[in-house]
C-alpha positions as CSV (number, residue, x, y, z in Angstrom):
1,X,16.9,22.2,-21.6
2,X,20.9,22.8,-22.2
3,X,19.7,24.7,-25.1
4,X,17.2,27.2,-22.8
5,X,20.4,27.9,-20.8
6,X,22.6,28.3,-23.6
7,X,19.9,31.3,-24.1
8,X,19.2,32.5,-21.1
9,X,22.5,32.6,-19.4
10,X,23.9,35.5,-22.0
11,X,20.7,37.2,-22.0
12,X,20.6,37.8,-18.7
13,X,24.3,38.7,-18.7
14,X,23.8,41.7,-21.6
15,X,21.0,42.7,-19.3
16,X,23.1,43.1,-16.0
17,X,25.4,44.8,-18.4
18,X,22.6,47.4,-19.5
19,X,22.0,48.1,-16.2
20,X,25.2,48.9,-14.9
21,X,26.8,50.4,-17.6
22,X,24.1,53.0,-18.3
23,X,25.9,56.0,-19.1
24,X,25.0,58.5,-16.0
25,X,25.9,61.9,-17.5
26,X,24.9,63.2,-20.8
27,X,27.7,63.4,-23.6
28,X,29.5,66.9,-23.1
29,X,28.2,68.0,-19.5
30,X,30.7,67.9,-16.8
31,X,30.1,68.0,-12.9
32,X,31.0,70.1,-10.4
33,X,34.7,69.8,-9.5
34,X,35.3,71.1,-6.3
35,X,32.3,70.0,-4.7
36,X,31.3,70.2,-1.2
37,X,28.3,68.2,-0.1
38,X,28.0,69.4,3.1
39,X,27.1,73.0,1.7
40,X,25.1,71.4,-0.8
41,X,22.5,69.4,2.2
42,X,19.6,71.3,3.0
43,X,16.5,72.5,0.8
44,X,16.4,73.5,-2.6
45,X,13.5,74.5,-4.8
46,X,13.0,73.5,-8.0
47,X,12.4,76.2,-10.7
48,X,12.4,74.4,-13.9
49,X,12.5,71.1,-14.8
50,X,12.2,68.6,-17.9
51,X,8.7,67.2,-17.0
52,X,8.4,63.3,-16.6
53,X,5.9,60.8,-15.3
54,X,7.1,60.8,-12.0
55,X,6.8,64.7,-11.3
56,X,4.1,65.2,-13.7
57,X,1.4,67.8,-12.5
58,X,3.6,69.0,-9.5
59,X,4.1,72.2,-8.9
60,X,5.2,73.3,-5.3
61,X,8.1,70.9,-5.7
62,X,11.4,70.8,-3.5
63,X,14.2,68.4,-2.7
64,X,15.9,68.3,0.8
65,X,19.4,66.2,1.0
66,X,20.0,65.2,4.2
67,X,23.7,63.3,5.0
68,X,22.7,59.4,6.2
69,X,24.9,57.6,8.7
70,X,26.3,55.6,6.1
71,X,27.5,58.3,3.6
72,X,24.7,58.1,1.0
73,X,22.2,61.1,0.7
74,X,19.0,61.1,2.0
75,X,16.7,62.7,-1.2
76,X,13.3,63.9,0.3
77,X,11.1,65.0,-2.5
78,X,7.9,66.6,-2.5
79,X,5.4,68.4,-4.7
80,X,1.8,69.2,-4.7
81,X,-0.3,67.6,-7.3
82,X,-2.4,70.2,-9.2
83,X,-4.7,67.1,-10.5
84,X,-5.7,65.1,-7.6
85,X,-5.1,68.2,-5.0
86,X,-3.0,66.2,-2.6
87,X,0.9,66.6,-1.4
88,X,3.0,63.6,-2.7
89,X,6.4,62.8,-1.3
90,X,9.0,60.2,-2.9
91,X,12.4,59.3,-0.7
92,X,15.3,58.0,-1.9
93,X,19.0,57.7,-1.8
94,X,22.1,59.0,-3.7
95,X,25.5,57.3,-3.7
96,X,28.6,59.2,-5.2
97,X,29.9,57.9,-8.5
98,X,33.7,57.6,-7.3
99,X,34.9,60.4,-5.1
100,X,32.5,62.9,-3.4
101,X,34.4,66.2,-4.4
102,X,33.1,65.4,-7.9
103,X,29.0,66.2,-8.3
104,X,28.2,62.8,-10.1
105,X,26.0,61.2,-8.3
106,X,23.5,58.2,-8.7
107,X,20.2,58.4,-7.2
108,X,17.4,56.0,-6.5
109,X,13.8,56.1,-4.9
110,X,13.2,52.2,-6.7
111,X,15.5,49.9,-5.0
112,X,18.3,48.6,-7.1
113,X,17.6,51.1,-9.7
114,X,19.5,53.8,-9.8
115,X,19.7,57.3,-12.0
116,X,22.5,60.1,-12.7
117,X,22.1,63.0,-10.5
118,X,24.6,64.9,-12.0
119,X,25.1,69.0,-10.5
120,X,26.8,70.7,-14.0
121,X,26.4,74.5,-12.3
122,X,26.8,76.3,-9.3
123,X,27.0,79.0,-7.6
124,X,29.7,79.4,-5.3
125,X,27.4,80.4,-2.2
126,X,25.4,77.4,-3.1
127,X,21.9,79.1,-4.2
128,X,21.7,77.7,-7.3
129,X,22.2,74.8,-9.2
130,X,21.7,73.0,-12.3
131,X,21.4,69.6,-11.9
132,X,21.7,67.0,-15.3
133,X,19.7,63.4,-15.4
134,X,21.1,60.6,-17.1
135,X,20.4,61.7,-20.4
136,X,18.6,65.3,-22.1
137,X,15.8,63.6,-21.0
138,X,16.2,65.3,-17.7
139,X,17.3,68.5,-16.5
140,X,16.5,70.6,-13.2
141,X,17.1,74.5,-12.1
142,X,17.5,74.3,-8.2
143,X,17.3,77.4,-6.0
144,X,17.6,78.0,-2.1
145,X,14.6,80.4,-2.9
146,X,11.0,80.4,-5.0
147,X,12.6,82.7,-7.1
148,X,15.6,82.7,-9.7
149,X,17.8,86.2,-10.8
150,X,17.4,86.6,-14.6
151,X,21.1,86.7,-15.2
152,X,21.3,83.2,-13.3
153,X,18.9,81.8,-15.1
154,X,19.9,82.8,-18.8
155,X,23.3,81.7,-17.8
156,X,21.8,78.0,-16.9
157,X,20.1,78.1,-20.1
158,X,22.9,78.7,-21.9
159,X,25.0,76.1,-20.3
160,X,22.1,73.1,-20.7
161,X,21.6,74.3,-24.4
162,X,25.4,74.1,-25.2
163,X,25.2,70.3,-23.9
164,X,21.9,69.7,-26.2
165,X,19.5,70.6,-23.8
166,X,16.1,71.6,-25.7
167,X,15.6,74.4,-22.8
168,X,12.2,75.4,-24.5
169,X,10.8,71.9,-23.1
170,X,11.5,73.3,-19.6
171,X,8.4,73.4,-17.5
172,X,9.0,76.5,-15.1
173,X,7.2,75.8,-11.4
174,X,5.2,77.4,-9.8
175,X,5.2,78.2,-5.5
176,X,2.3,79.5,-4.3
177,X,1.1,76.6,-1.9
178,X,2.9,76.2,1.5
């Protein structure tokens, strides 16, 4: 039995380490610094993204922030699914990583399990956004509209394949449901 704890008891603790000492930002990308949420609230539409299982065969797909009562974001997602022909929503919440003049955020739709959410560009009317994950396992182009000005978008590019970015992954969405 004392030997199961002996075990057990650091095992759990280098797995509460793992999950709170995940790195949150990918090596080299910086966030936003000034930020201003409130400007940043509202809809955005996502033009390109890194696919993953969680937003695979959506297309259609947008993100509205919404301030809660208690600080933390309100993250409404939603996308159509091309395969089973249905609208799918996920809703979650981000929390600022230290102060909320810096874009680093953590986000979660999966209880205590939380993500980076990390905006690396934007405009400074707000339009458009690119927003890191964790890791360059994620990476999203954000727009206020369905569409995206060429010289905004190669300059995104540029910036996510300076970090590491493989920007040829990037699966570019399509709008044309309502």
């Amino acid at each position: 039995m004392k030997i199961t704890k002996l075990i057990y008891i650091p095992l759990i603790g280098i797995m509460m380490m793992g999950l709170f000492s995940c790195a949150t930002i990918p090596k080299g990308a910086v966030a936003v610094k000034p930020f201003d949420k409130e400007r940043y609230l509202g809809q955005w539409y996502e033009i390109a993204r890194l696919d993953f299982k969680y937003e695979r065969n959506l297309n259609n797909t947008t993100a509205t922030y919404t301030l809660n009562d208690d600080g933390t974001i309100k993250v409404d997602n939603q996308g159509y699914n091309t395969k089973k022909k249905e609208w799918t929503q996920a809703i979650g919440k981000a929390k600022f990583i230290g102060e909320d003049t810096i874009a680093k955020l953590k986000v979660s739709f999966f209880g205590p399990f939380y993500s980076g959410y990390n905006v690396i560009a934007l405009d400074k009317e707000y339009k458009y956004a690119l927003v890191a994950g964790k890791s360059l396992k994620y990476l999203w182009i954000l727009s206020r509209k369905t569409e995206l000005p060429e010289d905004v978008k190669n300059n995104y590019l540029k910036i996510a394949e300076g970090i590491g970015y493989n920007t040829s992954d990037l699966l570019w969405v399509e709008h044309n449901k309502q």
